[in-house]
C-alpha positions in Angstrom: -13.6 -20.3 -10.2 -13.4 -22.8 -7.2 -13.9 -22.3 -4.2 -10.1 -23.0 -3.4 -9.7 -20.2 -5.7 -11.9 -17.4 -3.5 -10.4 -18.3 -0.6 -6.6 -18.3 -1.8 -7.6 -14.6 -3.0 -8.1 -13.7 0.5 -3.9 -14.5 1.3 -3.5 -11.9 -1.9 -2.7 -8.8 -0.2 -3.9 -7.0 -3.4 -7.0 -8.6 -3.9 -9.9 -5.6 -2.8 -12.0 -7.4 -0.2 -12.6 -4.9 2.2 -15.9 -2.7 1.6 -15.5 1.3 3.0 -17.6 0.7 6.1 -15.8 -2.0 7.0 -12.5 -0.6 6.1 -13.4 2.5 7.9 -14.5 0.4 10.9 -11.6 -2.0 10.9 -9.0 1.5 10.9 -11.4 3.2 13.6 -11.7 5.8 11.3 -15.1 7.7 8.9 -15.8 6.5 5.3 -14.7 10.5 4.8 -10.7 10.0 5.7 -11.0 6.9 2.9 -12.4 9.2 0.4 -10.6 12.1 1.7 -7.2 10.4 1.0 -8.3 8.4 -2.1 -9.0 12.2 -3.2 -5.2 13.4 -2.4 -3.9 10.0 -4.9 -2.3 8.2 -1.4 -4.5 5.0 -2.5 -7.1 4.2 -5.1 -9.3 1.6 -4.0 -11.1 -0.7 -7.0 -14.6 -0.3 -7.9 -17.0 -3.5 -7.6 -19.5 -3.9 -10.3 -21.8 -2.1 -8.6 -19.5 1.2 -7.8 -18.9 0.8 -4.3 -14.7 1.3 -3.3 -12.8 -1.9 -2.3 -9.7 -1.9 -0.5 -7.1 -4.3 0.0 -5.0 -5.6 2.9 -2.6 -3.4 1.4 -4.3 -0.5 1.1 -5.5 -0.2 4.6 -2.3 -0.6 6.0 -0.8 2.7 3.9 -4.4 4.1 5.2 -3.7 3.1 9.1 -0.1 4.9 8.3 -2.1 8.3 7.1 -4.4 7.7 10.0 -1.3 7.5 12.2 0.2 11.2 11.1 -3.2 12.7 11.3 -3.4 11.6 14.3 -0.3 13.0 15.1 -1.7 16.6 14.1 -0.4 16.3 10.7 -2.7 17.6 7.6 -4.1 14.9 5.7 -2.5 15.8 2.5 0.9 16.5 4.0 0.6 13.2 5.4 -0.2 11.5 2.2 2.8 13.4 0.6 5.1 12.0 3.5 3.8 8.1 3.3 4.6 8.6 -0.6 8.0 9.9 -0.3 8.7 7.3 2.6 7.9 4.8 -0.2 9.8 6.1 -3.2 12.9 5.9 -0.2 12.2 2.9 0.3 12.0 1.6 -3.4 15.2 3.5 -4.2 17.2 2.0 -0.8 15.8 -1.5 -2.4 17.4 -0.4 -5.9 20.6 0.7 -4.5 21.1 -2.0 -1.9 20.3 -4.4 -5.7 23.3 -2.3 -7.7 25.6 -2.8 -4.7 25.1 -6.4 -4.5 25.3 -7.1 -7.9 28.9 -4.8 -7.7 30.4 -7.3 -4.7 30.3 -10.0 -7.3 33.8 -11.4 -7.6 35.4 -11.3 -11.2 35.4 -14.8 -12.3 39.2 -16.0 -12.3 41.2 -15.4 -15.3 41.9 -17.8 -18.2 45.6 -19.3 -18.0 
């Protein structure tokens, strides 16, 4: 691996470069909510060689949106069941919105 290669892996949204203190630290939040919703299924961060949880870009921003609804006074695992639902709506508007596209098609004209 190159060194253009680490450095394009940090553009990868996916790509777990975030230890939990600094995670926690960059969400203003303990190394306890992290675990605490890794525990309830919301995200499951990557293990390094070592055992130690990395999150990605990703990840964090789904863990600001928990932080957000606790927050807010909601429970931690009714605001991991919320972000999930919000994203299943959002996968199935996606879907929907592909199916009605591909139904607005035109018929191709007919043979003479």
């Amino acid at each position: 691996m190159t060194a253009n290669d680490s450095f394009d892996r940090l553009d990868d949204d996916d790509y777990p470069a975030y230890t939990m203190g600094r995670a926690a630290a960059m969400l203003g939040t303990t190394q306890g909510f992290l675990r605490a919703i890794g525990e309830a299924r919301l995200i499951t961060p990557l293990r390094s060689a070592g055992g130690h949880r990395r999150y990605s870009r990703y990840q964090l921003r789904i863990a600001a949106r928990a932080r957000e609804l606790v927050d807010q006074g909601t429970p931690i695992e009714a605001a991991c069941r919320i972000i999930i639902l919000e994203d299943q709506l959002e996968e199935a508007q996606r879907i929907n919105a592909e199916y009605r596209r591909a139904g607005e098609t035109p018929d191709p004209p007919a043979a003479v």
